[in-house]
Backbone and ligand atoms as CSV (ligand in chain L), in Angstrom:
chain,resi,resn,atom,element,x,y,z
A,1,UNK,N,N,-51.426,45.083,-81.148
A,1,UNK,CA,C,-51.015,46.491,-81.137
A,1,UNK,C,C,-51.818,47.272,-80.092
A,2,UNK,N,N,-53.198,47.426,-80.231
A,2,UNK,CA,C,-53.951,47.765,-79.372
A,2,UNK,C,C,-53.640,47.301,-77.914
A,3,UNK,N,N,-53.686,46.390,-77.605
A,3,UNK,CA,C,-53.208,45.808,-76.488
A,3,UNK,C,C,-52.244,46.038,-75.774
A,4,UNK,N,N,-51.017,45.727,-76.628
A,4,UNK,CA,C,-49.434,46.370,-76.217
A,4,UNK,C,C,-49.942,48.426,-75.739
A,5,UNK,N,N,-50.419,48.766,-76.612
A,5,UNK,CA,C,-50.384,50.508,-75.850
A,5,UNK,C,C,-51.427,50.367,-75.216
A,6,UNK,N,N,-51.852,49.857,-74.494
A,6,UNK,CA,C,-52.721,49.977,-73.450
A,6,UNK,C,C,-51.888,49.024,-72.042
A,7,UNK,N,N,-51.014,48.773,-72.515
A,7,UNK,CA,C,-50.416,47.951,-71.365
A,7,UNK,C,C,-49.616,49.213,-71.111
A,8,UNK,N,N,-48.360,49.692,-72.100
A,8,UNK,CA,C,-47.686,50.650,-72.098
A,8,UNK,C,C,-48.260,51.657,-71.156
A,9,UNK,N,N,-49.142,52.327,-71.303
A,9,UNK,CA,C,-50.068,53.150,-70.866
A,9,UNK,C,C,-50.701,53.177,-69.426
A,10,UNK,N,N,-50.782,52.152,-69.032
A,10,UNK,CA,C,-50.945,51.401,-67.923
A,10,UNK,C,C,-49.590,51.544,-66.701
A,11,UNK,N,N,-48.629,50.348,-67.240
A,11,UNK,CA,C,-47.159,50.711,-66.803
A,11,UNK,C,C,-46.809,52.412,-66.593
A,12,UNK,N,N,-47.254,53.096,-67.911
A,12,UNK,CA,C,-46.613,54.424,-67.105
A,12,UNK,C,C,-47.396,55.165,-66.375
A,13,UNK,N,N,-48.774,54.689,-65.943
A,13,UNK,CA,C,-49.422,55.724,-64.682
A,13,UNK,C,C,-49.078,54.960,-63.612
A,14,UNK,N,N,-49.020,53.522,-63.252
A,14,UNK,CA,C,-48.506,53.204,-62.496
A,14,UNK,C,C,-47.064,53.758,-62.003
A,15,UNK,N,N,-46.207,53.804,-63.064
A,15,UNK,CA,C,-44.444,54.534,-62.851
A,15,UNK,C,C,-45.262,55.399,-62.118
A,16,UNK,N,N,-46.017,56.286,-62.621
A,16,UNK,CA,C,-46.156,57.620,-62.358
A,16,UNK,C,C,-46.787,57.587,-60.919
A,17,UNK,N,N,-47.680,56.735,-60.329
A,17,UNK,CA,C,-48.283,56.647,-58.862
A,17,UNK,C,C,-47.378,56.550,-57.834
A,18,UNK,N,N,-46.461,55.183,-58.385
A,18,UNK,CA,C,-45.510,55.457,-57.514
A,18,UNK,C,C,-44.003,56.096,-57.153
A,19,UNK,N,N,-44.537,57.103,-58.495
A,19,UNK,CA,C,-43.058,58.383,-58.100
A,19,UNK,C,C,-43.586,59.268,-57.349
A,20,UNK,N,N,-44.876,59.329,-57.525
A,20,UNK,CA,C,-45.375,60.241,-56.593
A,20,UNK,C,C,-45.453,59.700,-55.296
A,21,UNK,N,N,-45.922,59.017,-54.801
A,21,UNK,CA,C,-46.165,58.318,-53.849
A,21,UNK,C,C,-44.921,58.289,-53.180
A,22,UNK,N,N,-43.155,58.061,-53.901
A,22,UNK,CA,C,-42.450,58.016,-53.385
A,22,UNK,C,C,-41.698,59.246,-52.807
A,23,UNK,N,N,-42.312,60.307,-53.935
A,23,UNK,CA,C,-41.861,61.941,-53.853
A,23,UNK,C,C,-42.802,62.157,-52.102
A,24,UNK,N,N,-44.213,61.770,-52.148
A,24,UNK,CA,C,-45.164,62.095,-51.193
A,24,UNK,C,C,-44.147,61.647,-49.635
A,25,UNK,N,N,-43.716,60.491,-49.853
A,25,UNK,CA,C,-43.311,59.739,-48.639
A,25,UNK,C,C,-41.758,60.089,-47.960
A,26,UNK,N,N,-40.829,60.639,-49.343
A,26,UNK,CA,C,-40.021,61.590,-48.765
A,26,UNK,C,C,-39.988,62.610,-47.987
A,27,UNK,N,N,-40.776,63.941,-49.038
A,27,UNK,CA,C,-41.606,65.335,-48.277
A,27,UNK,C,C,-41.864,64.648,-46.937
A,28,UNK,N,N,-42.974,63.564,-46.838
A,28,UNK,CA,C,-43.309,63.989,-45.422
A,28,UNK,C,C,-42.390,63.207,-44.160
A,29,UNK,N,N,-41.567,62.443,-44.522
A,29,UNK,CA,C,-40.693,62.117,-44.265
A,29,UNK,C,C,-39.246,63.253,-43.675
A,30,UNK,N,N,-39.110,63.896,-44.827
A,30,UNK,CA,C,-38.063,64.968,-44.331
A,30,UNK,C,C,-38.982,65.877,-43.054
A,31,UNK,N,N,-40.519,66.717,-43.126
A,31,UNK,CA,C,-40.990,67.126,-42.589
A,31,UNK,C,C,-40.889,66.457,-41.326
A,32,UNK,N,N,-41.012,65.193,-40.966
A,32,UNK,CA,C,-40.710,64.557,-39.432
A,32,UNK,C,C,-39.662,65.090,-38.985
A,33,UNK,N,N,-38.803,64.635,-39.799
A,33,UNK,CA,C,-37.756,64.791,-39.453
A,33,UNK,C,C,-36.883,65.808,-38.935
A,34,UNK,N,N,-37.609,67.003,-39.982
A,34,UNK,CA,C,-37.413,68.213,-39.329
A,34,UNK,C,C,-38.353,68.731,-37.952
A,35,UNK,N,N,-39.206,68.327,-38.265
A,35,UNK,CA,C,-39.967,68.673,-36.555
A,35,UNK,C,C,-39.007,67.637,-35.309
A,36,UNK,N,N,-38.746,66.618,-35.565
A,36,UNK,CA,C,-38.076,65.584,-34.321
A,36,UNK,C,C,-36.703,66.738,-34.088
A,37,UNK,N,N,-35.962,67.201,-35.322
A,37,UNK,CA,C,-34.769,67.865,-34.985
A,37,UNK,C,C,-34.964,69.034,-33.942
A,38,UNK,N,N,-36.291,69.827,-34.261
A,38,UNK,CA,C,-36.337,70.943,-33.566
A,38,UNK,C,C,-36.705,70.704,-32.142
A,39,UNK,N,N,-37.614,69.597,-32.165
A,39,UNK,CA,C,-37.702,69.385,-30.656
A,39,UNK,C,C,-36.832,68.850,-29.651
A,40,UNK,N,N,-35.430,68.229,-30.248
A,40,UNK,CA,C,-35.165,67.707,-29.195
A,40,UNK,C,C,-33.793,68.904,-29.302
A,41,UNK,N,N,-33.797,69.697,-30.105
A,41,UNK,CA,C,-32.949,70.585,-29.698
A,41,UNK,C,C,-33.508,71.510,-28.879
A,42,UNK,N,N,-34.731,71.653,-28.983
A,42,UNK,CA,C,-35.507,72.483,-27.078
A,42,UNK,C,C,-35.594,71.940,-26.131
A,43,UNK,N,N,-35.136,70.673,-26.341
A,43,UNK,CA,C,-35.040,69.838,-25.118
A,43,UNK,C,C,-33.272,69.936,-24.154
A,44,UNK,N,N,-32.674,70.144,-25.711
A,44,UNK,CA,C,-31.188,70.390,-25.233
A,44,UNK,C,C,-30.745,71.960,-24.185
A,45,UNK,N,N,-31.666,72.288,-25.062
A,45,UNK,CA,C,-31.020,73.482,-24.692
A,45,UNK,C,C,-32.936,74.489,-24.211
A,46,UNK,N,N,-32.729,74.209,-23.217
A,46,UNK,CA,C,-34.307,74.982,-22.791
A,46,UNK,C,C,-34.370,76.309,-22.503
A,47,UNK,N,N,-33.584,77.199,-21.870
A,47,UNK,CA,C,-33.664,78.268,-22.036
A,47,UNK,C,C,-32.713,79.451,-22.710
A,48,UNK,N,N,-32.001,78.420,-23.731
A,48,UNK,CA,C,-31.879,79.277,-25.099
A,48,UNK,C,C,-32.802,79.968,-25.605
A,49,UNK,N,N,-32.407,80.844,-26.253
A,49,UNK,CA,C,-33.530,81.664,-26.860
A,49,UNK,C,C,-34.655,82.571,-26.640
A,50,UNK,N,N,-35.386,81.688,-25.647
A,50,UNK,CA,C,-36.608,81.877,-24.792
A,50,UNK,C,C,-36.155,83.308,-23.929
A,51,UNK,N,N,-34.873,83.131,-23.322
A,51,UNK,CA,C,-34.698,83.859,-21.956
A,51,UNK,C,C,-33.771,84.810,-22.771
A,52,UNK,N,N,-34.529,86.434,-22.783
A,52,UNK,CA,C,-34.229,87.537,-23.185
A,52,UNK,C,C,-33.354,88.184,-22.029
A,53,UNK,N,N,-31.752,88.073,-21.943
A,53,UNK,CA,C,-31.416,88.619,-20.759
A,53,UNK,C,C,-30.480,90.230,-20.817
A,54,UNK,N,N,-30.818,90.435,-22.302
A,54,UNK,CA,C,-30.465,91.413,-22.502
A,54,UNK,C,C,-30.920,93.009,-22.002
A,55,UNK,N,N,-32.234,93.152,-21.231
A,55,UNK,CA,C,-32.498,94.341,-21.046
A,55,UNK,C,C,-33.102,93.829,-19.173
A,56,UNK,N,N,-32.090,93.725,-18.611
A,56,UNK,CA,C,-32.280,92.900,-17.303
A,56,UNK,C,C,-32.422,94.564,-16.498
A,57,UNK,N,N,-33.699,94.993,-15.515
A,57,UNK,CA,C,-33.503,95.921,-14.352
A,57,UNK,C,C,-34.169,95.777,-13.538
A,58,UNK,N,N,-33.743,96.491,-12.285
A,58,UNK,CA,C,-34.440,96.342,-10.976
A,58,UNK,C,C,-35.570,96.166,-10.935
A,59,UNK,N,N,-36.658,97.520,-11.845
A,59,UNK,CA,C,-38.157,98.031,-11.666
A,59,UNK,C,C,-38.601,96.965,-12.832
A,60,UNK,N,N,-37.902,96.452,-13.797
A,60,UNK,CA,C,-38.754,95.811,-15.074
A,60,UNK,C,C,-38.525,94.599,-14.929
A,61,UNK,N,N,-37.361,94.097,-14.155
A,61,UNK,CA,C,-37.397,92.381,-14.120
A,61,UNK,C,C,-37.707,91.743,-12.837
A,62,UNK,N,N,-36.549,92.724,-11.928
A,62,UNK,CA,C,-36.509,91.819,-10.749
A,62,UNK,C,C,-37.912,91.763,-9.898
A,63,UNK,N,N,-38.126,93.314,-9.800
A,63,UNK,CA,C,-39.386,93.530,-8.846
A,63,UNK,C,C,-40.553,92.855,-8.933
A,64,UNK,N,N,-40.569,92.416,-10.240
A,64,UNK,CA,C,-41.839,91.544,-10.619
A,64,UNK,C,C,-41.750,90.226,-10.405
A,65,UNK,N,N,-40.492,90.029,-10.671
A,65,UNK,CA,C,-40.056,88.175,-10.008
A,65,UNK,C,C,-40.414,88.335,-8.346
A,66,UNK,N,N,-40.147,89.077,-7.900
A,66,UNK,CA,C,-40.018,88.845,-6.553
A,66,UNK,C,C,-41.271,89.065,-5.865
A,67,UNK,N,N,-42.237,90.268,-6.817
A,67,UNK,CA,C,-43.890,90.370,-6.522
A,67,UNK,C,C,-43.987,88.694,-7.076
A,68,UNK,N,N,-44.093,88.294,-7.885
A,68,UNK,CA,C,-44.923,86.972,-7.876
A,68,UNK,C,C,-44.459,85.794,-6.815
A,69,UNK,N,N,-43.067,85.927,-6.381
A,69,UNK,CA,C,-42.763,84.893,-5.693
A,69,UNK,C,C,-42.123,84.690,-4.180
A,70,UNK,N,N,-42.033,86.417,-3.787
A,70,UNK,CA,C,-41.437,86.493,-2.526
A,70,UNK,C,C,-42.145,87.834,-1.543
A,71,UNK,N,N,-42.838,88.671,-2.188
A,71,UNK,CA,C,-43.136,89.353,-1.150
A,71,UNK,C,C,-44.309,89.173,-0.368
A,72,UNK,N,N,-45.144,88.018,-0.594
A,72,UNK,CA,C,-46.477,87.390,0.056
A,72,UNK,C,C,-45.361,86.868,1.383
A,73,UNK,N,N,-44.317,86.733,1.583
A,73,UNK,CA,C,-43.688,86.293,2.889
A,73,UNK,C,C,-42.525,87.558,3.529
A,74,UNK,N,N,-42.467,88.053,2.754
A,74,UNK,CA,C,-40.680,88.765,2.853
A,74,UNK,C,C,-41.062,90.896,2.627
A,75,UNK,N,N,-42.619,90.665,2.941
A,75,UNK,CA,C,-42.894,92.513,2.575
A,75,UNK,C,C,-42.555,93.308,3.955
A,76,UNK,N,N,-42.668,94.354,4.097
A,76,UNK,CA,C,-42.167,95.196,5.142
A,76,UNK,C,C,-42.955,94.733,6.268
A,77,UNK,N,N,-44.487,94.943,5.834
A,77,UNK,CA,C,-44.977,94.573,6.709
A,77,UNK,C,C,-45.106,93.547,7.806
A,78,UNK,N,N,-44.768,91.978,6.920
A,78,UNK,CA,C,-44.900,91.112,8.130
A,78,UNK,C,C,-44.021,89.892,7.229
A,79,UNK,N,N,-42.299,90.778,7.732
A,79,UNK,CA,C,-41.530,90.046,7.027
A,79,UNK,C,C,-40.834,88.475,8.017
A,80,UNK,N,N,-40.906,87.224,7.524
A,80,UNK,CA,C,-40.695,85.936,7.738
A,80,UNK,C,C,-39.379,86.096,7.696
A,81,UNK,N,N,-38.765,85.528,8.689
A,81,UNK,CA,C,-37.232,85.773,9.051
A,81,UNK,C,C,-36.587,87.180,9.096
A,82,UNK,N,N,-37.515,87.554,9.365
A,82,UNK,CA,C,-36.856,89.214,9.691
A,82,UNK,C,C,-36.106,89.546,8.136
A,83,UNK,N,N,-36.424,89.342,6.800
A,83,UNK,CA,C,-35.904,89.060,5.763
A,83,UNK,C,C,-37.223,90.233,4.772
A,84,UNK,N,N,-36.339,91.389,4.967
A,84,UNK,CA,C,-37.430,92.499,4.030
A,84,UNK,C,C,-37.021,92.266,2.532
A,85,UNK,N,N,-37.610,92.266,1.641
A,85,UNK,CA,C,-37.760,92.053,0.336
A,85,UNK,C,C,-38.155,93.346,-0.442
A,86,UNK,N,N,-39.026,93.878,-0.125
A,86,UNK,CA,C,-39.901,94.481,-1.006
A,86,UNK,C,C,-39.394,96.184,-1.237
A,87,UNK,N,N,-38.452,96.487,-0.781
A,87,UNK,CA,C,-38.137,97.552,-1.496
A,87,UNK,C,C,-36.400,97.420,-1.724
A,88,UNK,N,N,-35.678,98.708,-2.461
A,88,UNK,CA,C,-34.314,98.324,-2.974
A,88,UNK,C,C,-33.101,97.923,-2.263
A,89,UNK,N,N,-33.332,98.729,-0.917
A,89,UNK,CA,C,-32.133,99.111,-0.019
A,89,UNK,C,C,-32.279,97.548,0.810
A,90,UNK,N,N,-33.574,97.385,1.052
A,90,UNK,CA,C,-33.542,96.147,1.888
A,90,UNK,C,C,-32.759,95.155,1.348
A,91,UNK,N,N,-33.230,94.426,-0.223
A,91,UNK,CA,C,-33.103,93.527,-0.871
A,91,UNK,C,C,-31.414,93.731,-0.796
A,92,UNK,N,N,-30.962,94.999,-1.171
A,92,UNK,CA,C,-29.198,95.180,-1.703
A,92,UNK,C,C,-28.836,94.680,-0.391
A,93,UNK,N,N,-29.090,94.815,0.938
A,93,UNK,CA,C,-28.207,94.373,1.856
A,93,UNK,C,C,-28.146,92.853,1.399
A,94,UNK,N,N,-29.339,92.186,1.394
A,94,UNK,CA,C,-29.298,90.467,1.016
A,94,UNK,C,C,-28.498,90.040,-0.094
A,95,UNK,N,N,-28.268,91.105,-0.824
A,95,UNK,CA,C,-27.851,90.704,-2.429
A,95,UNK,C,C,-26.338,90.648,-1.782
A,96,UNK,N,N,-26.148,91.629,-1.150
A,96,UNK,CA,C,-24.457,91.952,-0.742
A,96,UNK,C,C,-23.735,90.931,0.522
A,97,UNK,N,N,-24.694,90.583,1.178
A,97,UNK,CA,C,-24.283,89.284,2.009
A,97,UNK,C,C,-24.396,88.173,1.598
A,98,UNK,N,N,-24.791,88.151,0.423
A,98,UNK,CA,C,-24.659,86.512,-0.330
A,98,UNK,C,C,-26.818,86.002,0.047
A,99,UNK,N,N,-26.834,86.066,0.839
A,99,UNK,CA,C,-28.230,85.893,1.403
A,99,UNK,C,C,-29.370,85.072,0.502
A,100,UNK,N,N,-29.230,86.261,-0.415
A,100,UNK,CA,C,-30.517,86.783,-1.634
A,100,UNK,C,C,-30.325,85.404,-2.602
A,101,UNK,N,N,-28.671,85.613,-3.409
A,101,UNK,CA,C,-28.764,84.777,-4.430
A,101,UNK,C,C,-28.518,83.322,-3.678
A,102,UNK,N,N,-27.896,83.058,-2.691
A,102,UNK,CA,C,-27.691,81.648,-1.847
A,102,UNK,C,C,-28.880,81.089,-1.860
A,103,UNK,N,N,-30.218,81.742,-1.493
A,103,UNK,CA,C,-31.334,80.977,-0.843
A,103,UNK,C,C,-32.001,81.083,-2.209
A,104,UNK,N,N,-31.703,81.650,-3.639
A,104,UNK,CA,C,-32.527,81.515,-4.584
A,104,UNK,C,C,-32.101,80.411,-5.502
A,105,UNK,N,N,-30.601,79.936,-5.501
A,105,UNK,CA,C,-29.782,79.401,-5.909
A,105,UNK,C,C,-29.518,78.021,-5.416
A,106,UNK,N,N,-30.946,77.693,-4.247
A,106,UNK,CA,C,-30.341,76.483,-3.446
A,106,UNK,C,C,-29.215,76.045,-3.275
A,107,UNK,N,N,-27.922,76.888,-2.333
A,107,UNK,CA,C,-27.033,77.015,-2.464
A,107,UNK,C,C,-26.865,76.096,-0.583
A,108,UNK,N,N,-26.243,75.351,-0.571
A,108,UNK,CA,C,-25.840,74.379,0.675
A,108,UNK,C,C,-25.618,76.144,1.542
A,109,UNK,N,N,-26.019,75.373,3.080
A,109,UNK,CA,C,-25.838,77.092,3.814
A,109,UNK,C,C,-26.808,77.929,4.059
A,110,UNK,N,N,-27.801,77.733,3.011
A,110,UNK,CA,C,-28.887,79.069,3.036
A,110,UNK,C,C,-29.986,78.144,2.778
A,111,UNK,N,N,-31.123,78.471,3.513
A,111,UNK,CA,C,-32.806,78.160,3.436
A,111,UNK,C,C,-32.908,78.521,1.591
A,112,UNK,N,N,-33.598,77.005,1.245
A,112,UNK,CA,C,-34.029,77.090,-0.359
A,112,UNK,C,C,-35.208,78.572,-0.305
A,113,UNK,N,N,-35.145,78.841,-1.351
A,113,UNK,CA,C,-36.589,80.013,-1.434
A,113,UNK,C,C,-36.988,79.604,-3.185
A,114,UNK,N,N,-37.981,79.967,-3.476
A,114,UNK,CA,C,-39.272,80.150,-2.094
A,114,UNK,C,C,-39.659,78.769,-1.499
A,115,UNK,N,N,-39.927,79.474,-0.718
A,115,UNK,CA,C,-39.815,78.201,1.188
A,115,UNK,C,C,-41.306,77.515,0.530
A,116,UNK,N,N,-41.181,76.059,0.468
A,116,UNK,CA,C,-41.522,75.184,0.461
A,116,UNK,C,C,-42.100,74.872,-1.056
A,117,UNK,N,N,-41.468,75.790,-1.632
A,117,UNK,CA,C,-42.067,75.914,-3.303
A,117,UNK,C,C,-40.491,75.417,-4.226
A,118,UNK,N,N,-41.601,74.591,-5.329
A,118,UNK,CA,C,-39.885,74.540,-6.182
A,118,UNK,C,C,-39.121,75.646,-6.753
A,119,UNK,N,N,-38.137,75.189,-7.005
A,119,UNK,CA,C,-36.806,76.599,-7.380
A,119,UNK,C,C,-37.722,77.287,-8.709
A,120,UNK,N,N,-37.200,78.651,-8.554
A,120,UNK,CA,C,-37.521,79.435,-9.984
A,120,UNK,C,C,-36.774,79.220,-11.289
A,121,UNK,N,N,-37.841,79.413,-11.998
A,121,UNK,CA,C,-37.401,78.804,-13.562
A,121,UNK,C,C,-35.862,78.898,-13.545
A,122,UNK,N,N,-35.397,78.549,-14.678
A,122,UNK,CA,C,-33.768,78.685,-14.664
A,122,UNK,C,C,-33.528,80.136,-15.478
A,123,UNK,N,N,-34.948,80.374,-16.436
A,123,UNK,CA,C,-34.894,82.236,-17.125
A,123,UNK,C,C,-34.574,82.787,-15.730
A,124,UNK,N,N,-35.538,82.563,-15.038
A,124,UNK,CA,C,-36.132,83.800,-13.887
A,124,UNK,C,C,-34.652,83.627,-13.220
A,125,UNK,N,N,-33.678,82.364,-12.968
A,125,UNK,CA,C,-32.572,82.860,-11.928
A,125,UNK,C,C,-31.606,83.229,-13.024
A,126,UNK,N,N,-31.419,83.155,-14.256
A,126,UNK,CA,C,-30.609,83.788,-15.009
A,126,UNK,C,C,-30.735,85.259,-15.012
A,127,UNK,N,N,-31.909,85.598,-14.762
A,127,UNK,CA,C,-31.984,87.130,-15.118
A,127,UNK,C,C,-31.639,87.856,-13.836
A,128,UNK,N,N,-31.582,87.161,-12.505
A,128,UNK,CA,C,-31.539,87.386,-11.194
A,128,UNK,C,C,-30.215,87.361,-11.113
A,129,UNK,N,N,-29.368,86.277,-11.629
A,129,UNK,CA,C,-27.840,86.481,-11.484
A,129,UNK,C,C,-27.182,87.497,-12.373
A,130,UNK,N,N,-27.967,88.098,-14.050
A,130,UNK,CA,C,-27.415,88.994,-14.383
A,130,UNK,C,C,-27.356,90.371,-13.805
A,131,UNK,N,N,-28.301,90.566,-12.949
A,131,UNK,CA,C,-28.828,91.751,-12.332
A,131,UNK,C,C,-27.993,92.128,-11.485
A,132,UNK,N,N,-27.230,90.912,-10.374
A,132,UNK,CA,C,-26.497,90.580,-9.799
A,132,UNK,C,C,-24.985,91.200,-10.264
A,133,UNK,N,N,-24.788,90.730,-11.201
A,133,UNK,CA,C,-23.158,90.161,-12.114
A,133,UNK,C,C,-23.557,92.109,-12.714
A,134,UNK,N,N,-24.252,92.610,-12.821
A,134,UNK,CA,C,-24.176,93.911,-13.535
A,134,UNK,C,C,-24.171,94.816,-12.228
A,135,UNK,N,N,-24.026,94.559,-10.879
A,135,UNK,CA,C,-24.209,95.674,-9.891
A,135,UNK,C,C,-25.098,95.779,-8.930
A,136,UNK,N,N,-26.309,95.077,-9.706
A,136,UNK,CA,C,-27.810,95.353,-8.460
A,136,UNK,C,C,-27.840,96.649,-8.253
A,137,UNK,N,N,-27.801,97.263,-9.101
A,137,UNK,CA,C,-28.302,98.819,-9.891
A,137,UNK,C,C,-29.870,99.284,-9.469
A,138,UNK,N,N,-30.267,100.074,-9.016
A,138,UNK,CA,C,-31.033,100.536,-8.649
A,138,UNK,C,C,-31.726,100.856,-9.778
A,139,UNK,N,N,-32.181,100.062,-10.988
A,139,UNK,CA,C,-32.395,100.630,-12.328
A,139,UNK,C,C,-34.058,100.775,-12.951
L,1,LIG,C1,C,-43.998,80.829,2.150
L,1,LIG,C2,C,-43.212,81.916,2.658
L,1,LIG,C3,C,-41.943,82.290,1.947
L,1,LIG,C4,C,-41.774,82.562,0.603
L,1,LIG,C5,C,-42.805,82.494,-0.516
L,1,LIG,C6,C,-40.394,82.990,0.457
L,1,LIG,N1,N,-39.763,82.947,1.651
L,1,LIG,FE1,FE,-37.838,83.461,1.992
L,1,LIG,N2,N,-38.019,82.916,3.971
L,1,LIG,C7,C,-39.187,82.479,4.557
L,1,LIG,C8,C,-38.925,82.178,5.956
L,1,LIG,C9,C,-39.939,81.660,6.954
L,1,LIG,C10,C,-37.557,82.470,6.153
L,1,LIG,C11,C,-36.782,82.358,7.469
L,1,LIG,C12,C,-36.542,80.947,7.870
L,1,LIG,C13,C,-35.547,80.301,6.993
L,1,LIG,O1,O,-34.472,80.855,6.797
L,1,LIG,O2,O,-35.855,79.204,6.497
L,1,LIG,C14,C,-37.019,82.915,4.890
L,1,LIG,C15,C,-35.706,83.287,4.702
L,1,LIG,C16,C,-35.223,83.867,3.542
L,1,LIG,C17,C,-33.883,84.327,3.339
L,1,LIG,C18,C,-32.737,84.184,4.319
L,1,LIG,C19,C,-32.122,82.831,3.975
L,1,LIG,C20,C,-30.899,82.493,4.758
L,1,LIG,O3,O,-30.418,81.366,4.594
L,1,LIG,O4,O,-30.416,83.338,5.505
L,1,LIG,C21,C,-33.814,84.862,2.108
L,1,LIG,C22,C,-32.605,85.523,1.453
L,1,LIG,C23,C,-35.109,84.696,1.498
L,1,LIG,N3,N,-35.959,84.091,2.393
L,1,LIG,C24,C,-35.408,85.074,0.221
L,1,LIG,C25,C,-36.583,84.721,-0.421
L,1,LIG,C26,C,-36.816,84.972,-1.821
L,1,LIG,C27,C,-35.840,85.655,-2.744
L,1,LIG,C28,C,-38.050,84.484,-2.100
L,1,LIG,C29,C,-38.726,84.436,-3.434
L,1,LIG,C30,C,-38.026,83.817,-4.512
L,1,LIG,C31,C,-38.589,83.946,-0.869
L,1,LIG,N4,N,-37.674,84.106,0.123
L,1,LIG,C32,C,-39.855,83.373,-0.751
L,1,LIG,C33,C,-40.407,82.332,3.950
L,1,LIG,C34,C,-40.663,82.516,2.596
């Protein structure tokens, strides 16, 4: 008698180790699983989400893309290809001859920009073509 409920007793912490153990190995199991899902859906899709292109303007988006990546060559002062950048009227002529988005767009036809640097993020030319696609608004 003694014996038998101590076996009993036995058997059910064991049941019990490995329900847990099996509960443990699910949880962290689903948890992979859910991290593998999320990453390779940022892999799918990379500038989903990330790229806010909803409040796109001249003075708040573009000017600053183009301070970090084009007016060290393209400023009034000592502009490379005779190609002024740095203020509105200049840039709109480039925007309006195709110029601007061709050479940002590595577009066959037009010098890649920036010259000898890789292309800009795919945010930074999304927000450049909405700016574009909305007018090139003096905004
Ligand atoms: C390291 C210097 C340098 C940087 C940085 C640079 N450019 Fe240029 N860019 C040049 C030179 C030099 C030319 C003229 C020679 C040529 O067309 O390749 C040129 C030409 C251009 C042209 C005329 C292209 C054509 O095919 O007619 C445009 C438009 C232009 N740049 C835009 C940009 C923009 C926009 C950026 C920033 C994203 C940029 N550049 C960054 C040096 C630069």
């Amino acid at each position: 008698m003694g014996v038998d409920s101590a076996k009993i007793i036995k058997n059910k912490s064991l049941m019990n180790t490995k329900t847990i153990k099996l509960v443990l190995f699910l949880f962290v199991g689903l948890m992979g699983l859910n991290a593998c899902y999320y990453d390779s859906e940022e892999e799918l899709y990379p500038s989903s989400g990330d790229c806010d292109l909803s409040n796109v303007t001249y003075s708040g988006t573009i000017v600053p893309i183009l301070n970090d990546n084009c007016y060290s060559c393209h400023s009034s002062s000592f502009p490379q290809g005779s190609v002024v950048l740095d203020n509105y009227n200049d840039l709109k002529t480039h925007v309006d001859n195709g110029r601007f988005w061709g050479a940002v767009n590595h577009e066959s036809g037009y010098s890649p920009m920036p010259q000898n640097l890789p292309q800009l993020p795919q945010c930074e030319l999304d927000k450049i073509k909405t700016w574009i696609d909305n007018g090139a608004l003096n905004n």
